[in-house]
ZAGU-252824 format. One record per residue (C-alpha): x, y, z; residue number from 1. Coordinates in steps of 0.02 Angstrom, whole numbers. Layout:
NODE        X        Y        Z     n
NODE        X        Y        Z   NUM
...
END
This chain:
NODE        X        Y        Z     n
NODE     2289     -407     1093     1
NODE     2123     -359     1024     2
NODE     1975     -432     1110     3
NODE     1807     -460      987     4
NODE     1656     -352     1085     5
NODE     1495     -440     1042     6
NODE     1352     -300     1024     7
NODE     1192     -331     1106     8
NODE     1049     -431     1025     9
NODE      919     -274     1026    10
NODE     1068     -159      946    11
NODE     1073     -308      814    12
NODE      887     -316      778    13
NODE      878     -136      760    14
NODE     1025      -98      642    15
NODE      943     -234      508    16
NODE      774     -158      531    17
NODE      848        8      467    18
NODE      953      -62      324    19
NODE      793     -157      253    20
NODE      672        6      263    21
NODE      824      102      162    22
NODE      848      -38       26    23
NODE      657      -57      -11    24
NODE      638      135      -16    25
NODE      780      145     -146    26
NODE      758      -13     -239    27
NODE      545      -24     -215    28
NODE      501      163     -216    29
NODE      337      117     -273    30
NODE      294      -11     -138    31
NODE      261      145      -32    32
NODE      157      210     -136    33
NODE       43       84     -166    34
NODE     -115      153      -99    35
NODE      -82      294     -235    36
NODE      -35      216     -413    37
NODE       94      352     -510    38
NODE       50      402     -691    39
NODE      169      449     -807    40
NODE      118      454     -999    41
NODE       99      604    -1125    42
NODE      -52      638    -1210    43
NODE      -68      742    -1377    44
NODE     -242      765    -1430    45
NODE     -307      603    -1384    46
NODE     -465      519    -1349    47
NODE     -536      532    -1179    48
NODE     -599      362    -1172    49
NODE     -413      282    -1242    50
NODE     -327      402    -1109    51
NODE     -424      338     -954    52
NODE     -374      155    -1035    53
NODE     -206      186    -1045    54
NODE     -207      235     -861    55
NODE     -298      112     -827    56
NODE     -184      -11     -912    57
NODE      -11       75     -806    58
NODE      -89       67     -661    59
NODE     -196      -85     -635    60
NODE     -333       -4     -574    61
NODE     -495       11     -663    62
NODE     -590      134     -740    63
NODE     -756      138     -777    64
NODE     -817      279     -892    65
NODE     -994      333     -923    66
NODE    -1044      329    -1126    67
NODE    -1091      510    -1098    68
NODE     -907      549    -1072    69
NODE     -811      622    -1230    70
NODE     -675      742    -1284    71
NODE     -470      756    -1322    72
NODE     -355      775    -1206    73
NODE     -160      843    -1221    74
NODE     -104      816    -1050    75
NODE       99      763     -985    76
NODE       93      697     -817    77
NODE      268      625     -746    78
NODE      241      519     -569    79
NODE       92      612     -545    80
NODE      -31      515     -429    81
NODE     -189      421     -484    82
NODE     -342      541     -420    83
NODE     -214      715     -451    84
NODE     -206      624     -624    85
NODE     -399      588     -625    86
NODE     -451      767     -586    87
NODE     -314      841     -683    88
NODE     -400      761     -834    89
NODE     -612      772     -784    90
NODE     -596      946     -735    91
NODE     -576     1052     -906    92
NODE     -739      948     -976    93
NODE     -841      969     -824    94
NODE     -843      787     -755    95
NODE     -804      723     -604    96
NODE     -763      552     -529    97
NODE     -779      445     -346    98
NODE     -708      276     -295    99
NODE     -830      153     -280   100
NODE     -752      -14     -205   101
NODE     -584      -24     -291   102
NODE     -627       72     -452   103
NODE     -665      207     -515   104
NODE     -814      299     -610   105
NODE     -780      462     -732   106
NODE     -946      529     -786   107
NODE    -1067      679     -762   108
NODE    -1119      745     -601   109
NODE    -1309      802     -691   110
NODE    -1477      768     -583   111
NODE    -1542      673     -741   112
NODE    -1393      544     -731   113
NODE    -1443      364     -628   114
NODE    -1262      389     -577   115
NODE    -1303      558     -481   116
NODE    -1301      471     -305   117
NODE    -1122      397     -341   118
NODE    -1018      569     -384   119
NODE    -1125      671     -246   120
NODE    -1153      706      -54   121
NODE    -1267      821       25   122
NODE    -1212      962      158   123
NODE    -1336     1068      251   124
NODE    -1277     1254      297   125
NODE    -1360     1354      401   126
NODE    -1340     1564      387   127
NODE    -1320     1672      541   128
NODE    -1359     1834      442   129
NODE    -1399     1829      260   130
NODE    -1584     1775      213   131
NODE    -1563     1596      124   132
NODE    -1665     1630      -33   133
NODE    -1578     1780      -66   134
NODE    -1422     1715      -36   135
NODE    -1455     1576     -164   136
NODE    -1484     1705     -283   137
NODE    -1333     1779     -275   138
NODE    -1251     1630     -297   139
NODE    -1188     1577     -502   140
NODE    -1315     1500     -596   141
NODE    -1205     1354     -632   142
NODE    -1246     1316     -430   143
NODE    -1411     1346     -417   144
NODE    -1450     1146     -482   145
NODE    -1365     1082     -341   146
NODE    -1424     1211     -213   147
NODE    -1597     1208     -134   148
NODE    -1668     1343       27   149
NODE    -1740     1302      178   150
NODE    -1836     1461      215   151
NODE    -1901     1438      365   152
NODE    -1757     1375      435   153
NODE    -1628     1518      340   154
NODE    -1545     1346      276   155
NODE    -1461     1278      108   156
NODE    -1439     1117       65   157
NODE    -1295     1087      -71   158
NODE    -1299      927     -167   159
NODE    -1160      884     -257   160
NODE     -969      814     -319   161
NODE     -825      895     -176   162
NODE     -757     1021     -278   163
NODE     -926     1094     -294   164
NODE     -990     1100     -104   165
NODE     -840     1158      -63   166
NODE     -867     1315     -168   167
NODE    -1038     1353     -140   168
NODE     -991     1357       56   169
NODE     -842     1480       19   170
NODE     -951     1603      -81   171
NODE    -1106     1584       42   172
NODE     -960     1628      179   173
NODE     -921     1792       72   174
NODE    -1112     1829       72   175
NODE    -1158     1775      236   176
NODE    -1094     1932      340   177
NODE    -1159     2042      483   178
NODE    -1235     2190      394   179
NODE    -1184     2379      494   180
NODE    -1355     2449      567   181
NODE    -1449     2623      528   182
NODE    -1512     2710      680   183
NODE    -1663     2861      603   184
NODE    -1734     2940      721   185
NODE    -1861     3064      701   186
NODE    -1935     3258      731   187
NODE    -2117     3277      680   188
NODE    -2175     3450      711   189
NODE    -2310     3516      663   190
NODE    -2340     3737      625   191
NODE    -2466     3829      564   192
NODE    -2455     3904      389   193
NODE    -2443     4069      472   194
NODE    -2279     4029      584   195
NODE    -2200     3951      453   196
NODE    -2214     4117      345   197
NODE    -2157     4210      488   198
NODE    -2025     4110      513   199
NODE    -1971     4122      325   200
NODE    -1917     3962      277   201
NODE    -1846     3921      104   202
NODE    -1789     3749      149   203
NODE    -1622     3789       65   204
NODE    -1452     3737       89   205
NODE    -1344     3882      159   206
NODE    -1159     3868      169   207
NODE    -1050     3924      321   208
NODE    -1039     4085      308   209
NODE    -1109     4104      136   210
NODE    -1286     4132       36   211
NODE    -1420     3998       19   212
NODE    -1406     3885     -130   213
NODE    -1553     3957     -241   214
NODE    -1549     3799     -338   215
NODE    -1600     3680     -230   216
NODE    -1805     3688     -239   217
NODE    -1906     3809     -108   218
NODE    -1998     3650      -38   219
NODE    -1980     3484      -39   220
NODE    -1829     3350       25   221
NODE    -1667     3448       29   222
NODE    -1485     3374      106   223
NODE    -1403     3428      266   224
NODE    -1448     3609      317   225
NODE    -1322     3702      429   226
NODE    -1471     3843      451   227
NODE    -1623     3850      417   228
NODE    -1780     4018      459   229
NODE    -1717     4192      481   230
NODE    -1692     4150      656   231
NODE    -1552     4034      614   232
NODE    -1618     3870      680   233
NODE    -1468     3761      668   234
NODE    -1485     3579      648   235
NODE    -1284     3554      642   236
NODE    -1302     3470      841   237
NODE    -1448     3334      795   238
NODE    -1600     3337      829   239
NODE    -1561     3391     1022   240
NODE    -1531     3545      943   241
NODE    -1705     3572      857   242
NODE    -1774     3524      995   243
NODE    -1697     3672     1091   244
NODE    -1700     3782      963   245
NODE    -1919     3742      933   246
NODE    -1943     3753     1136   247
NODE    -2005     3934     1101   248
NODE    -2132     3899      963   249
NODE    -2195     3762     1065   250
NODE    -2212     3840     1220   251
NODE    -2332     3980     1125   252
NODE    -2427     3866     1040   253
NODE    -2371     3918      871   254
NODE    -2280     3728      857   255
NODE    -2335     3546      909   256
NODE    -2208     3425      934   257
NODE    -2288     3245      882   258
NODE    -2181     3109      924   259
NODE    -1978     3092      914   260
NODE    -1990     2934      857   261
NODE    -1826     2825      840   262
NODE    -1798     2654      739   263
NODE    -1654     2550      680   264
NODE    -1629     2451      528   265
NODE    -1526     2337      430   266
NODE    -1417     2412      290   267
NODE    -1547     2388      132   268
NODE    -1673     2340      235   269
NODE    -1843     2454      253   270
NODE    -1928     2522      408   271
NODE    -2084     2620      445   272
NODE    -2175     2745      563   273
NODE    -2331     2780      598   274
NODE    -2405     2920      704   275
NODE    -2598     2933      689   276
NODE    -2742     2853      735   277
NODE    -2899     2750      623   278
NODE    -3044     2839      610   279
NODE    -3208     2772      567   280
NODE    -3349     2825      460   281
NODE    -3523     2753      464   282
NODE    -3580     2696      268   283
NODE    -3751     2675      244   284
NODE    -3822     2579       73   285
NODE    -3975     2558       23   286
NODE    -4047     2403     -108   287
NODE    -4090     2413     -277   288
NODE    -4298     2408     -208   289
NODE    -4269     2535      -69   290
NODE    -4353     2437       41   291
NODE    -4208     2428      192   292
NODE    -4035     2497      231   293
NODE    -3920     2436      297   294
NODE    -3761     2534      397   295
NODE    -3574     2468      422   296
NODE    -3425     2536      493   297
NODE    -3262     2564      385   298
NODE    -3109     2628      453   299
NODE    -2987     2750      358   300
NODE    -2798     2759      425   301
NODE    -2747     2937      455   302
NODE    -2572     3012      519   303
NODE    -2401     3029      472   304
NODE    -2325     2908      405   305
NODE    -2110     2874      377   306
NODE    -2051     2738      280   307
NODE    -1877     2746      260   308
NODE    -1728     2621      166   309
NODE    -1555     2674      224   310
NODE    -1400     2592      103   311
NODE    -1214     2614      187   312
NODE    -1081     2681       59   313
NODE     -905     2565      128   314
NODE     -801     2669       17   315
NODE     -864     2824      103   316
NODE     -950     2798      237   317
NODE    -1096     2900      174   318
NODE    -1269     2853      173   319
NODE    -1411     2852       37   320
NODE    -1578     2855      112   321
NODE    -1746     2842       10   322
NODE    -1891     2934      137   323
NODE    -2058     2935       92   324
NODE    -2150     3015      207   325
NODE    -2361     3058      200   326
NODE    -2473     3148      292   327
NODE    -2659     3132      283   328
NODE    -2810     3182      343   329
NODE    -2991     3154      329   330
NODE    -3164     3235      342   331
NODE    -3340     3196      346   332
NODE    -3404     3279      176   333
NODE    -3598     3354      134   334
NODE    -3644     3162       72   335
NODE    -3604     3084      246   336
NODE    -3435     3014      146   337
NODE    -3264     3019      222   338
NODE    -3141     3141       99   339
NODE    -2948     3087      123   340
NODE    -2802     3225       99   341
NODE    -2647     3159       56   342
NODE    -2488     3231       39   343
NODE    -2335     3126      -11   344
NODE    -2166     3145      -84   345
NODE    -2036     3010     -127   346
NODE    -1854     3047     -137   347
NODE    -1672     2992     -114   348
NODE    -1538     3064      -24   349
NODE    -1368     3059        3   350
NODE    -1294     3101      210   351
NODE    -1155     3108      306   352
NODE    -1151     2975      453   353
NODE    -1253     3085      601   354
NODE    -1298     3220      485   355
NODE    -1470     3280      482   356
NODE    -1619     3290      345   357
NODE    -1764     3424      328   358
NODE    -1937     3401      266   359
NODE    -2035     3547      229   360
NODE    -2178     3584      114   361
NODE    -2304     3454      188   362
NODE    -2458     3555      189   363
NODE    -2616     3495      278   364
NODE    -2758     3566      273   365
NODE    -2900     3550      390   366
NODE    -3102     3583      408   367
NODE    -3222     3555      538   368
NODE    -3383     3624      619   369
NODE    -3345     3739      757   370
NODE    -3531     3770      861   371
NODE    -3530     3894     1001   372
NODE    -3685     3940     1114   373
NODE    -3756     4021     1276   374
NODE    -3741     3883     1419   375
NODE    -3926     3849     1469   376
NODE    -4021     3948     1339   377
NODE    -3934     3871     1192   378
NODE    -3987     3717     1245   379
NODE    -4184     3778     1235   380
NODE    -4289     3687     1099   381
NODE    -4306     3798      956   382
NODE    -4270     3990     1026   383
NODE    -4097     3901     1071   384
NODE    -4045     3930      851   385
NODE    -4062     4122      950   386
NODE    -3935     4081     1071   387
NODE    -3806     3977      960   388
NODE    -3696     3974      806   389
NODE    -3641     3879      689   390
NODE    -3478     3894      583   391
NODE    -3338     3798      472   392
NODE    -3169     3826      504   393
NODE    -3044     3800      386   394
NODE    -2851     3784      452   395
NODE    -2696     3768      377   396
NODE    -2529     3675      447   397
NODE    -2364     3597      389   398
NODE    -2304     3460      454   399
NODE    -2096     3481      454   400
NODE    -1976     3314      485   401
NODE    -1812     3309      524   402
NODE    -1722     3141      510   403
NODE    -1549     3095      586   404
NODE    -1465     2956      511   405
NODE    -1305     2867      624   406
NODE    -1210     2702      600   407
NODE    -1226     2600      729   408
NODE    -1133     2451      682   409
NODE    -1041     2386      565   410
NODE     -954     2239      506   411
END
């Protein structure tokens, strides 16, 4: 005897539930997609404007198109959803499109169009390393109308359709990296003319082990040295070794050791040093009448002066530095006028990371009134010319640099 089992109310409920939700997904597929209309049509070389009707017309959904919309479109789309459909179609002519409400608008996403506000937002980014106005200039030139810099505060503000913020904000991610760091630090050492004959420099390259390259120029910027004087100064440990190697010279006075100055830059990015002082000149003029004069003080910056602009090779890991360093001087002349010497050079070079450059052939040269007398009666009014003299020396120096360029950072 077989007893009916009556199954419980909640199993009941349940099991119906289930067999609904499977019937309306395979008889009503498109009930669950009703938030997103399918398209399925084939176009072949037809009107824009009849296309977006025809959508329009499957879908019940409508399109509004801007008259400034035109072109032919050979598209097949097969259950392909309304705004895949949309863009598939706008994108190849340059338009765009937004909901507004429970339409849609198709037109041109162009500052001069009323519609602007509709197809476009705004997003502000703000750079951690990359300068904004130079970032916006390495962006496409299609971007720049929807781009605009906030130099002082290193932002950009992007107004425009999705597809195009979006883009900008991926290449300005590309741009926007940390850039490595040059450290240059600096030897300036100045020796007299004399010395530095004695010393025979050449400011050539010489190999390991071999001759000097004779075609490298006797004076002037030269690449890495491994030696350097007929003493073989080596400059292959840094700068630490000049140092030890010019203890000598400075310790006799035949070398002065100025400053070892030491800076660090950005990769492209230019730095400067300075070592001198301002001296000042008193200029006297007179007027047109000659009837009064009048005296004022003008200042004329003398020293040694670095400016340097290192660039990082990533491939090789080299580094191409443009120096141009000057040294100047100046002297009260006959007239009561200040007289400037200047000597600069300008050049390019190409290092290893840590290797070291040379600078040689910066001559100065120097004059000024030496007076020696007889304490007391050199000092007496007139028979003291007796007891003094008077003379103009003339000297001669050259101011050598050595420059160490190191990687410090990098990305």
């Amino acid at each position: 005897m077989i007893r009916n089992r009556r199954l419980p109310a909640g199993f009941s409920k349940a099991l119906i539930l289930a067999v609904a939700i499977i019937a309306a997904t395979l008889v009503f597929p498109a009930a669950l997609s009703a938030d997103e209309p399918l398209v399925t049509n084939i176009f072949d070389s037809e009107d824009i404007i009849n296309v977006f009707r025809d959508i329009s017309a499957q879908t019940g959904v409508n399109i509004l198109v801007e008259p400034s919309v035109q072109g032919w479109v050979t598209l097949e789309l097969w259950d392909v959803p309304l705004e895949k459909a949309l863009e598939m179609i706008v994108a190849p002519f340059g338009y765009t499109f937004v909901k507004v409400g429970d339409y849609y608008l198709v037109g041109m996403p162009d500052a001069a169009n009323p519609a602007f506000p509709l197809f476009t937002s705004t997003e502000v980014v703000r750079l951690k390393y990359a300068n904004a106005e130079n970032a916006s200039r390495l962006l496409s030139d299609y971007f720049k109308p929807y781009v605009k810099t906030g130099p002082d505060e290193n932002i950009l503000v992007i107004t425009g359709p999705e597809n195009i913020i979006s883009r900008v904000k991926e290449d300005l991610e590309k741009i926007d990296k940390a850039p490595p760091q040059v450290l240059l630090e600096a030897l300036v050492v100045e020796v007299s003319s004399d010395t530095g004959k004695s010393l025979g420099v050449d400011w050539r390259y010489e190999f390991k082990g071999g001759e000097p390259d004779t075609s490298i120029p006797a004076s002037g910027f030269v690449d890495f040295i491994s030696g350097i004087w007929g003493a073989k100064y080596s400059v292959a440990g840094g700068l630490q070794s000049v140092l030890a190697s010019m203890k000598t010279l400075v310790d006799s006075g035949k070398a002065e050791i100025h400053a070892t100055p030491r800076v660090a830059t950005l990769d492209g990015e230019g730095a400067e040093i300075f070592l001198g002082r301002d001296r000042y000149f008193a200029i006297s003029t007179t007027t047109s009448e000659g009837t009064s004069t009048t005296s004022r003080l003008e200042s004329i910056r003398t020293g040694i002066s670095l400016k340097f602009t290192p660039r990082i090779s990533p491939d090789t890991g080299e580094i191409v530095v443009q120096i141009e360093p000057e040294v100047s001087d100046a002297i009260e002349g006959a007239t009561g006028l200040p007289t400037v010497n200047r000597r600069k050079v300008a050049t390019t070079v190409r290092v290893k990371d840590g290797e070291t450059i040379v600078i040689g052939g910066l001559n100065l040269k120097s004059q000024y009134e030496s007076k020696t007398k007889v304490p007391v009666l050199g000092d007496l009014p007139i028979l003291g010319i007796f007891f003094s003299s008077t003379k103009n020396v003339t000297t001669e120096s050259e101011v050598l640099v050595f420059i160490t360029a190191t990687i410090i950072s990098s990305e």
